[in-house]
N, C-alpha and C positions, 0 to 999 in steps of 0.2 A: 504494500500500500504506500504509495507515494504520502511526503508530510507534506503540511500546508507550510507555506511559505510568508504567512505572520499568524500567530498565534494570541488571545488574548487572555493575561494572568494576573494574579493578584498585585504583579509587579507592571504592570500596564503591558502595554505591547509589547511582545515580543519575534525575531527574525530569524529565519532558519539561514544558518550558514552554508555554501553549498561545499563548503572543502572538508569538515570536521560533522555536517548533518547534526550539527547541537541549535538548539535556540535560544539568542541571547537576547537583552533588553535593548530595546533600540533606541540607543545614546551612544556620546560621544565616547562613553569610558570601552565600551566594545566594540565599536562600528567609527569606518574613517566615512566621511560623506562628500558629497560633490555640487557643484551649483550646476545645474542643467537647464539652459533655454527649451522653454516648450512654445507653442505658440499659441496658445488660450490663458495659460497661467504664467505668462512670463519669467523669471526665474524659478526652479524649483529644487530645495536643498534635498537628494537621494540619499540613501545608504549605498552603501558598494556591496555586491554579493557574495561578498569573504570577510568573516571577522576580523579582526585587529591579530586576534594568532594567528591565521592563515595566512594571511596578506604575502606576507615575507616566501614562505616555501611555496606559495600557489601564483604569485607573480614575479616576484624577482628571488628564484632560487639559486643565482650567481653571488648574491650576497652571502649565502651561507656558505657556499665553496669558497669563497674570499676570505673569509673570518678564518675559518678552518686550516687553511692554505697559511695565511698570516700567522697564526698560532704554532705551525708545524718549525714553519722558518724562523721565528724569534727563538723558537728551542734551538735548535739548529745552531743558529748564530752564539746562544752562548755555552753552549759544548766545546764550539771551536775557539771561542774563544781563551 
């Protein structure tokens, strides 16, 4: 069965994530948003479809090779050193 994709709880609204399938409150502390032109409501503030944890490995997973990579080599460097 497919989840809905916002949910309503005693913590007001809530969003399904689509990378982790958790539902989290829909604010800034979990969700990054966006300003979107529409052309009847003129700007409109969105959530993005990945929480705040996602974000990172579901868009830019170069980042975490970067970090990783960074960390291997600072060891590295003071071995030899």
């Amino acid at each position: 069965m497919k989840k809905q994709r916002y949910i309503e709880t005693e913590l007001g609204t809530e969003k399904l994530c689509i990378e982790c399938q958790e539902h989290w409150p829909l604010d800034d502390e979990f969700w990054y948003f966006e300003n979107r032109k529409t052309k009847t409501q003129g700007v409109v503030r969105r959530a993005l479809s990945v929480c705040k944890c996602c974000y990172i490995p579901r868009y830019k997973p170069h980042l975490l090779l970067g970090a990783k990579n960074s960390i291997e080599n600072n060891s590295h460097a003071r071995v030899a050193a």
